[in-house]
C-alpha positions as CSV (number, residue, x, y, z in Angstrom):
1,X,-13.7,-6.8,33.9
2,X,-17.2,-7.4,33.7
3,X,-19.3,-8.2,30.8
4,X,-20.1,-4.8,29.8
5,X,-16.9,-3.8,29.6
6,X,-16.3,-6.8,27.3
7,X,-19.6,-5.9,25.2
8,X,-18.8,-2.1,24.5
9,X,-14.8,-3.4,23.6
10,X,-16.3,-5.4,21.3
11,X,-19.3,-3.2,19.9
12,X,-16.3,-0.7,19.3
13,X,-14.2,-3.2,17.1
14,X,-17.0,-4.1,15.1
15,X,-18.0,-0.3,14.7
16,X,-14.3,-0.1,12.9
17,X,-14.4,-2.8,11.4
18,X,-18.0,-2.0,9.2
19,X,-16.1,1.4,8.8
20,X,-13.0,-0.2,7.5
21,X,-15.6,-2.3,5.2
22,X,-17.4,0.6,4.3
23,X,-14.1,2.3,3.0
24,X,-13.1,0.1,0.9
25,X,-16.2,-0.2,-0.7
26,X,-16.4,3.3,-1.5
27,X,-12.5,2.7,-2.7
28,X,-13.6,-0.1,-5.2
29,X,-16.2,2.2,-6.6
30,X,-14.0,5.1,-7.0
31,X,-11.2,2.8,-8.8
32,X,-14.3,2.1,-11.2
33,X,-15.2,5.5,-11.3
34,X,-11.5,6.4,-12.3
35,X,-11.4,4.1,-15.2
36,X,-14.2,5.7,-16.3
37,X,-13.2,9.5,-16.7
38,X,-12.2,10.8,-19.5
39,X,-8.6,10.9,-18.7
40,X,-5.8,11.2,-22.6
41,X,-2.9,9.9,-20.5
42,X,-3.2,6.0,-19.6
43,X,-0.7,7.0,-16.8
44,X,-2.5,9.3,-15.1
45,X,-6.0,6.7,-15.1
46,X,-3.4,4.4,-13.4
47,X,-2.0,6.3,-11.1
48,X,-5.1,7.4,-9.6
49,X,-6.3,3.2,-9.6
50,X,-2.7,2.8,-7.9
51,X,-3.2,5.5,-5.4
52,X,-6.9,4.0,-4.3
53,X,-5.2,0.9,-4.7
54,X,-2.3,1.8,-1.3
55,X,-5.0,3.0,0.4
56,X,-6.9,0.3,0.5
57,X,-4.3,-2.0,0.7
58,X,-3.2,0.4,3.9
59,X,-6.9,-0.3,5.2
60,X,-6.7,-4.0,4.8
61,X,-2.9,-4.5,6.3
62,X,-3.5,-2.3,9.2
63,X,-7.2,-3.2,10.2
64,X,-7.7,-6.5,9.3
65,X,-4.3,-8.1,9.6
66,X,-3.4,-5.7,12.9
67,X,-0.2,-4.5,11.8
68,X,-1.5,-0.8,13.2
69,X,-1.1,-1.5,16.2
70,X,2.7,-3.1,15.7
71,X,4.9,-0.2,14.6
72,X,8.0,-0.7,15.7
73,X,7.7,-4.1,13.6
74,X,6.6,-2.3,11.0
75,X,8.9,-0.2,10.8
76,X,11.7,-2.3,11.0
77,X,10.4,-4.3,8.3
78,X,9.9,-1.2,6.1
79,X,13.7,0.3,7.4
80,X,15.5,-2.6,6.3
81,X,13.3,-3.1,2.8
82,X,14.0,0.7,2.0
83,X,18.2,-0.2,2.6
84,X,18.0,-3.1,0.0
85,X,15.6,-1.3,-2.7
86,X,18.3,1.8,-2.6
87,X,21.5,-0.5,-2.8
88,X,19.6,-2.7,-5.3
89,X,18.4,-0.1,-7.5
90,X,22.1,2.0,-6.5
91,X,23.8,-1.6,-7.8
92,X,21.6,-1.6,-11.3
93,X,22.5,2.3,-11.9
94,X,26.1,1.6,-11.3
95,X,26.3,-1.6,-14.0
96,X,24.8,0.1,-16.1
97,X,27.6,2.0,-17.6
98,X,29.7,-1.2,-17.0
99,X,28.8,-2.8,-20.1
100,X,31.7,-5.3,-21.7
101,X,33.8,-4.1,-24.7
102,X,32.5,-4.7,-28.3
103,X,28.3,-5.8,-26.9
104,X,27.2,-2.6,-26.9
105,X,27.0,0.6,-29.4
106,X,26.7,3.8,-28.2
């Protein structure tokens, strides 16, 4: 490869990475714009500031730590996590109604 080759590569990276920069600015101001409308419920406001909040944290995983570019990792990773939230979660659900005799009134 010759050294132009190398320059545009890298003038390219850079471009994305000032976009990526450049997104997650405009996300930060929006999360303070949120918090600033006149929202009644407290759980919408934060579900909005959560919603920013994935996509930025999509932004920074995916640009800046390079997991885009490893998928089948990823989602590996994100298969087996999903397996032990649902038997986790499926394990609480079932004990709940398991409770010893005489510690709880119904």
């Amino acid at each position: 490869m010759s050294d132009h080759d190398n320059a545009h590569d890298f003038k390219k990276h850079v471009k994305r990475y000032l976009f990526v920069f450049y997104a997650l600015i405009v996300g930060t101001v929006l999360t303070v714009a949120a918090s600033w409308l006149p929202i009644e419920s407290v759980a919408v406001t934060v579900s909005i500031a959560l919603l920013i909040a994935c996509v930025k944290g999509f932004l920074v995983a995916g640009y800046f730590m390079h997991l885009i570019s490893e998928r089948k990792m990823v989602y590996g990773i994100l298969a087996f996590t999903a397996f032990f939230f649902v038997g986790l979660m499926g394990l609480t659900l079932w004990a709940m109604g398991d409770f010893p005799w005489h510690t709880v009134t119904h």
